[in-house]
N, CA, C and O atoms as a GROMACS GRO file, in nm:
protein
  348
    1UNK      N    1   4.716  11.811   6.060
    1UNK     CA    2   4.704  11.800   6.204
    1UNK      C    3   4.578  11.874   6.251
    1UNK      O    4   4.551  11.988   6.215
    2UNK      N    5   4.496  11.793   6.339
    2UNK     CA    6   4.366  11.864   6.424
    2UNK      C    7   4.404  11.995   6.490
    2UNK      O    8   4.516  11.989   6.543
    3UNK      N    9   4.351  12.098   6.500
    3UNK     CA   10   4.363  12.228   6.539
    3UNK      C   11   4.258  12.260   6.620
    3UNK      O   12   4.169  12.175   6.623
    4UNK      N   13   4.238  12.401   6.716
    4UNK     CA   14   4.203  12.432   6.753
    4UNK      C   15   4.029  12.476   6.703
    4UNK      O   16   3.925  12.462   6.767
    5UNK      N   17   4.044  12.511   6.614
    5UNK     CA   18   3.934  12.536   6.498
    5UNK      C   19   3.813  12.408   6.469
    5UNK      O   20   3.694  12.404   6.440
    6UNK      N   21   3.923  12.312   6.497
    6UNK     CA   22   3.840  12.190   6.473
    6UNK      C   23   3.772  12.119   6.593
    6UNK      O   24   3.714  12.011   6.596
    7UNK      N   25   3.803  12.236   6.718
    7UNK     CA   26   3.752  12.151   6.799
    7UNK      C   27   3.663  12.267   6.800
    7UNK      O   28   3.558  12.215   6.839
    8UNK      N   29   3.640  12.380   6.784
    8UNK     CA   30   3.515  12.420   6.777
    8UNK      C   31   3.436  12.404   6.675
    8UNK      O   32   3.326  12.457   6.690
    9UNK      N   33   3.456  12.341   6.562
    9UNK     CA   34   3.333  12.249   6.489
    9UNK      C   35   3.300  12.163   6.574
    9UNK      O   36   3.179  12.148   6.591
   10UNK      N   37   3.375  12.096   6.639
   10UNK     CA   38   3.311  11.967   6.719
   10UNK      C   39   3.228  12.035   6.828
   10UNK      O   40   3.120  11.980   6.849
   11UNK      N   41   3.249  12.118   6.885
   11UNK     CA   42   3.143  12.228   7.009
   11UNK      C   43   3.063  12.233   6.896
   11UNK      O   44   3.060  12.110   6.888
   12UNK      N   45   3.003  12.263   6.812
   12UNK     CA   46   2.950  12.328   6.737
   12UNK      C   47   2.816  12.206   6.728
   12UNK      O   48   2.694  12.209   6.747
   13UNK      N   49   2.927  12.092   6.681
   13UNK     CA   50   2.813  11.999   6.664
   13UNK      C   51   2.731  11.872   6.790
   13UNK      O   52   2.631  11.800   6.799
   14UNK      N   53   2.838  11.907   6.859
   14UNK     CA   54   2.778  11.879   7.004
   14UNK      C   55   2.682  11.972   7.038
   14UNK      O   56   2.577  11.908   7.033
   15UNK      N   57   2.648  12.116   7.076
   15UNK     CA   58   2.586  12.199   7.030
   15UNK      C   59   2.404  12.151   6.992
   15UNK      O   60   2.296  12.144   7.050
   16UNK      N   61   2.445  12.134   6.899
   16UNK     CA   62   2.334  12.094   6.774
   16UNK      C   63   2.260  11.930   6.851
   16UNK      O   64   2.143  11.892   6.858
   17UNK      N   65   2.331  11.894   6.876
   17UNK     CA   66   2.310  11.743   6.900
   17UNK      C   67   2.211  11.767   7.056
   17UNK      O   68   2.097  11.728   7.081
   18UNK      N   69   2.294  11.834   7.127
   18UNK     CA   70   2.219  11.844   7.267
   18UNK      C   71   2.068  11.895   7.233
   18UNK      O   72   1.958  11.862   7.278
   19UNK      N   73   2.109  11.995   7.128
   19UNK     CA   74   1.972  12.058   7.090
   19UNK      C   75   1.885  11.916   7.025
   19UNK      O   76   1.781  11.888   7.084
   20UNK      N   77   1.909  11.864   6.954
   20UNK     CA   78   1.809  11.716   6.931
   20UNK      C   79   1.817  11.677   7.027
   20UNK      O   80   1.700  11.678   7.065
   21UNK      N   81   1.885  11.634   7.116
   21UNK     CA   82   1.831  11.536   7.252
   21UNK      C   83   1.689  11.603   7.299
   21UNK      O   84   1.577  11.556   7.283
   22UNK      N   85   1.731  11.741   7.367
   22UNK     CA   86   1.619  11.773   7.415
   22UNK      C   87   1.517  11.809   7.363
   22UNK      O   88   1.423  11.820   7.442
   23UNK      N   89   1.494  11.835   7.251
   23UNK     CA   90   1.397  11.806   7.156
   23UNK      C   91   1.336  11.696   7.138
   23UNK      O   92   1.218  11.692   7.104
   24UNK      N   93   1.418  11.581   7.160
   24UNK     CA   94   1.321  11.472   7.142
   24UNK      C   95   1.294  11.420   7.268
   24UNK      O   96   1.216  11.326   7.278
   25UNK      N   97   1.361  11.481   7.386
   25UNK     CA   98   1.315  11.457   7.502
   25UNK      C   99   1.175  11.523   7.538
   25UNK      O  100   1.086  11.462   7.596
   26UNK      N  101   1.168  11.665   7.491
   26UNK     CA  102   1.010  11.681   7.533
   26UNK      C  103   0.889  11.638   7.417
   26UNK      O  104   0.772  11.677   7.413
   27UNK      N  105   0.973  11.527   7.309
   27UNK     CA  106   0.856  11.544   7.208
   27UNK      C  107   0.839  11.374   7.232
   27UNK      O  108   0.840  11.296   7.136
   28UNK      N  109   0.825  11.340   7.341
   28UNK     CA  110   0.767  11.216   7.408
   28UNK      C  111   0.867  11.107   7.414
   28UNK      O  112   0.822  10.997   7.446
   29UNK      N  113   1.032  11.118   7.383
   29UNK     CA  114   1.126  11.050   7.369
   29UNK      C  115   1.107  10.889   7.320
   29UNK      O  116   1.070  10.792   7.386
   30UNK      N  117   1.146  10.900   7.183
   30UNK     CA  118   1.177  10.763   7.114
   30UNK      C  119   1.326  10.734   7.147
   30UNK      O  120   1.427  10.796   7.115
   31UNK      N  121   1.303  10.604   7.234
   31UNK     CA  122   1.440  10.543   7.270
   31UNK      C  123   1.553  10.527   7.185
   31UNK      O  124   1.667  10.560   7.217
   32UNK      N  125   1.515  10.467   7.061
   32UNK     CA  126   1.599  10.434   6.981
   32UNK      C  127   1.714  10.552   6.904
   32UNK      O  128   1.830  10.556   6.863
   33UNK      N  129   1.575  10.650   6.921
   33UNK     CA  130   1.642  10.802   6.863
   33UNK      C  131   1.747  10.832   6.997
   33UNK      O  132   1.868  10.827   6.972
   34UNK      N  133   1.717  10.853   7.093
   34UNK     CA  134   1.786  10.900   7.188
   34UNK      C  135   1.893  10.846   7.248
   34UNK      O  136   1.952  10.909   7.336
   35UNK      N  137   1.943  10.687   7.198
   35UNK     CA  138   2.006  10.598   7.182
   35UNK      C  139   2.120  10.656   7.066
   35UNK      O  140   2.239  10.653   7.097
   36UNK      N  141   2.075  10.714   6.922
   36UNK     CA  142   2.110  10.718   6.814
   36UNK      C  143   2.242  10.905   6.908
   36UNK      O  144   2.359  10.926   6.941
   37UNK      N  145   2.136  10.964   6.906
   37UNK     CA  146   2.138  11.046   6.927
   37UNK      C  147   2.311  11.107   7.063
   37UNK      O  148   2.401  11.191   7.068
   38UNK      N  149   2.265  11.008   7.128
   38UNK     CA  150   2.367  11.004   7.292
   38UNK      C  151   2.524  10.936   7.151
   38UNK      O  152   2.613  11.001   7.097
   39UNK      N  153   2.488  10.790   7.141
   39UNK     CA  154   2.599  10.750   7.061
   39UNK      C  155   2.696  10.859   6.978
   39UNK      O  156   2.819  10.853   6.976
   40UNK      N  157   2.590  10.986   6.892
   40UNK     CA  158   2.668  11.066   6.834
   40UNK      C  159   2.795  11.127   6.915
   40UNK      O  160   2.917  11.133   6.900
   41UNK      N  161   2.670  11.183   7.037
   41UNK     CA  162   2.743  11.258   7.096
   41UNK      C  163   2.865  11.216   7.186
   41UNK      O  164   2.951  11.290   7.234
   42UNK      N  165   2.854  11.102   7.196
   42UNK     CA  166   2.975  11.062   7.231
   42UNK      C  167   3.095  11.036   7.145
   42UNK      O  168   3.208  11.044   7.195
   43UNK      N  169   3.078  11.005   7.016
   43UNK     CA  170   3.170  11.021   6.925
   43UNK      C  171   3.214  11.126   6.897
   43UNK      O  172   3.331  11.129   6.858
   44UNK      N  173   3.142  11.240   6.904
   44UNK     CA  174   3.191  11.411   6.901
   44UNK      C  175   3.263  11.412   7.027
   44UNK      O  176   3.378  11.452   7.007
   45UNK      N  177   3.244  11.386   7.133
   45UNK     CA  178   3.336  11.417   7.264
   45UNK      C  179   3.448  11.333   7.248
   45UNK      O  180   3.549  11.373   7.306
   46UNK      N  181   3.458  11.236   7.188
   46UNK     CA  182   3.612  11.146   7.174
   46UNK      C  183   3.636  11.228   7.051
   46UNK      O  184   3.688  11.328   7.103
   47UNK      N  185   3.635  11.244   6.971
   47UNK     CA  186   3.691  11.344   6.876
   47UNK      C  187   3.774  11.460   6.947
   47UNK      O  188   3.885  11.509   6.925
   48UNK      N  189   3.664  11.484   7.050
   48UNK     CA  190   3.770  11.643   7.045
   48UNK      C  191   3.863  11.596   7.156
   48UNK      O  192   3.970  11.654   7.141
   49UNK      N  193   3.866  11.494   7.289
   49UNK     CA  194   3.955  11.431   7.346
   49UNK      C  195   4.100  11.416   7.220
   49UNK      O  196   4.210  11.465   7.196
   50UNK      N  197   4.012  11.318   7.172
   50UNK     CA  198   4.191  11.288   7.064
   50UNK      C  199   4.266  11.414   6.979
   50UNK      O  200   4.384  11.424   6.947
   51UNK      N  201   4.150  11.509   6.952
   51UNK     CA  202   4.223  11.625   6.903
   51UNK      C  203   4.315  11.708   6.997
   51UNK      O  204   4.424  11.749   6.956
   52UNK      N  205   4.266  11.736   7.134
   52UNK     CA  206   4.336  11.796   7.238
   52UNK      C  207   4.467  11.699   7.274
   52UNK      O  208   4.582  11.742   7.280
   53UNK      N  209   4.429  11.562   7.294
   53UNK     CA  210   4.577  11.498   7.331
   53UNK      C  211   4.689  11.541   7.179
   53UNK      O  212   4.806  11.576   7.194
   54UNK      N  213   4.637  11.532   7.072
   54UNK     CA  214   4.705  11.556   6.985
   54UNK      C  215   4.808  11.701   6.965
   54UNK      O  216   4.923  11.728   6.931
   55UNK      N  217   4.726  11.747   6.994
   55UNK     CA  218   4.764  11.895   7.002
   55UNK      C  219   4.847  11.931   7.159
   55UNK      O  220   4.941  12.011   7.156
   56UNK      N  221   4.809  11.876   7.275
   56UNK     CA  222   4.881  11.847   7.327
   56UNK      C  223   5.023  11.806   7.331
   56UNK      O  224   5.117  11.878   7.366
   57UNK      N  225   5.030  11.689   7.293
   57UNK     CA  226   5.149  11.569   7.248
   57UNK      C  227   5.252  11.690   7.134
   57UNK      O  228   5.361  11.737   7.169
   58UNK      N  229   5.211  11.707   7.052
   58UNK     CA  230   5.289  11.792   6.920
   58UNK      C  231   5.336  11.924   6.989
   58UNK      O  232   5.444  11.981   6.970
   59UNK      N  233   5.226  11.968   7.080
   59UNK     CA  234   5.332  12.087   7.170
   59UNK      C  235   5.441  12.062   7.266
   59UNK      O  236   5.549  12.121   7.256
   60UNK      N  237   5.422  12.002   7.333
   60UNK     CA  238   5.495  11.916   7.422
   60UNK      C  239   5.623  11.845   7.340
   60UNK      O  240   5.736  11.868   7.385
   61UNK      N  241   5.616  11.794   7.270
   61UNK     CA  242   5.734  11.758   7.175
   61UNK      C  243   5.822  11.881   7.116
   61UNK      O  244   5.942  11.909   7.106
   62UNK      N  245   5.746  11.917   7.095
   62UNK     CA  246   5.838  12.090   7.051
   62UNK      C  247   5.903  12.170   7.177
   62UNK      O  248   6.024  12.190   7.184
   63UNK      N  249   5.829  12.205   7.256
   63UNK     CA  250   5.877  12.264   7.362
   63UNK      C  251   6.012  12.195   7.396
   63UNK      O  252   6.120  12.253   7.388
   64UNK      N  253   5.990  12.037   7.442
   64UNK     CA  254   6.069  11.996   7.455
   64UNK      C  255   6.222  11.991   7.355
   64UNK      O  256   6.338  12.006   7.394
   65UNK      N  257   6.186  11.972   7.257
   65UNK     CA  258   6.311  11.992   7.153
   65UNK      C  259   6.371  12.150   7.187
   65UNK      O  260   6.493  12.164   7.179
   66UNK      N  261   6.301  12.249   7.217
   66UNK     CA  262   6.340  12.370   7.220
   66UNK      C  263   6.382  12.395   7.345
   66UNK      O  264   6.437  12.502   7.370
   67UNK      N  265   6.362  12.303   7.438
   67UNK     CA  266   6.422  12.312   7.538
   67UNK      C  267   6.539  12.283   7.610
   67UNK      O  268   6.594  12.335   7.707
   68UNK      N  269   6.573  12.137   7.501
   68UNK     CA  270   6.694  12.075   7.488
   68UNK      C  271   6.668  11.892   7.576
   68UNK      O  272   6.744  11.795   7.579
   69UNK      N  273   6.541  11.909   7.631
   69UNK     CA  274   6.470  11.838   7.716
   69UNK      C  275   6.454  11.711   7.630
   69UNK      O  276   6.421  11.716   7.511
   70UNK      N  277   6.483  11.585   7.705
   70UNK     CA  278   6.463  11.440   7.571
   70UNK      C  279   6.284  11.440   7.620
   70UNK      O  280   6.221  11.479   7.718
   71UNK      N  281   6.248  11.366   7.478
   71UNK     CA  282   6.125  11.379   7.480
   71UNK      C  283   6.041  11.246   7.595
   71UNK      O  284   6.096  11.136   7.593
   72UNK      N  285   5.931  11.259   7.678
   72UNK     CA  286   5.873  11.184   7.787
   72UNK      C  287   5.873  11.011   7.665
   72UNK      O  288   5.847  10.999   7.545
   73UNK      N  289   5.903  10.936   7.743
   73UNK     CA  290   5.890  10.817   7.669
   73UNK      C  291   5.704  10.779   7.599
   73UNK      O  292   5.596  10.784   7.658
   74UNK      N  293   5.735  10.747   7.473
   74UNK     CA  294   5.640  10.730   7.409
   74UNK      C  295   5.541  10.624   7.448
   74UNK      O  296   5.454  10.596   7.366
   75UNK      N  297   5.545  10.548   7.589
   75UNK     CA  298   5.475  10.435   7.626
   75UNK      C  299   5.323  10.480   7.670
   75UNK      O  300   5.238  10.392   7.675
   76UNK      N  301   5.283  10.634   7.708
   76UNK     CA  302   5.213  10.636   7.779
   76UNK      C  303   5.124  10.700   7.641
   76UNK      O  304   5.003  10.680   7.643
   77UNK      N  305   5.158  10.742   7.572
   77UNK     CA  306   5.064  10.809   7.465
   77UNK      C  307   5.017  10.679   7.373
   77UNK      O  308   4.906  10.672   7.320
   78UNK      N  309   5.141  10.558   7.361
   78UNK     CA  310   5.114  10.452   7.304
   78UNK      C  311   4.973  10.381   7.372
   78UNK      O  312   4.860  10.359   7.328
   79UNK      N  313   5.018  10.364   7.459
   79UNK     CA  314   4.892  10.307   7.574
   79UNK      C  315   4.752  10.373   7.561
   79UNK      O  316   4.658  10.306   7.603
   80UNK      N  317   4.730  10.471   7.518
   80UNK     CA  318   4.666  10.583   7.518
   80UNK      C  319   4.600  10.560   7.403
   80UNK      O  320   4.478  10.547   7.408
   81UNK      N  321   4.671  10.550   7.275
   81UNK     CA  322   4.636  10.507   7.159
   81UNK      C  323   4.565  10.371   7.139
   81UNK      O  324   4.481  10.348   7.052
   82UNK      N  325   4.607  10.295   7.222
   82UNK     CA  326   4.588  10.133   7.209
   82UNK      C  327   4.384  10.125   7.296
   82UNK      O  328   4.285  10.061   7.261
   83UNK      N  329   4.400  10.196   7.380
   83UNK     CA  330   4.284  10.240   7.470
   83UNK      C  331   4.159  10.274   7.393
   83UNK      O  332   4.045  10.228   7.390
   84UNK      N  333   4.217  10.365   7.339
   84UNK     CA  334   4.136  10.461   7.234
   84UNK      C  335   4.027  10.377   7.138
   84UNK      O  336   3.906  10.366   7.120
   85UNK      N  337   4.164  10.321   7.085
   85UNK     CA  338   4.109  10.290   6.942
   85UNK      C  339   4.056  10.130   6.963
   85UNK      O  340   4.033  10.057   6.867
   86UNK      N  341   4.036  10.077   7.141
   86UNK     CA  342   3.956   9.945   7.179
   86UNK      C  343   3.807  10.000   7.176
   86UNK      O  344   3.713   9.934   7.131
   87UNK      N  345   3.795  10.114   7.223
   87UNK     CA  346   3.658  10.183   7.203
   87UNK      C  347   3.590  10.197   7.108
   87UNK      O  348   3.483  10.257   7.118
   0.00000   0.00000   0.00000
């Protein structure tokens, strides 16, 4: 399971990435790079989205069991999933 830890690798490499953008923003910006570049970073920001819902969802399920609470119907995380993974 994705952890907390793992979403600061993903800061980490978002991080790094911003640092190439603007790097190649003042070094006369090649589109294609900065194209390459944005794409990453958007795959690092849905990463750590799905890690937080995850980590989310798995707490929330527990709590709930420990609470005695039935768990929120699975339609909206399904939906969620289905969303996701059209992207």
């Amino acid at each position: 399971m994705a952890s907390i830890k793992d979403i600061e690798q993903v800061a980490d490499d978002l991080e790094s990435l911003v640092g190439e953008l603007r790097k190649e923003l003042s070094n006369g910006a090649d589109f294609e790079k900065l194209v390459s570049i944005a794409d990453e970073i958007g795959a690092h920001a849905d990463n750590a989205a799905q890690t937080f819902s995850s980590v989310n969802d798995t707490l929330m399920t527990r709590l709930d069991e420990i609470t005695g609470k039935k768990p929120a119907s699975s339609a909206s995380s399904s939906s969620r999933s289905r969303a996701s993974s059209s992207s």
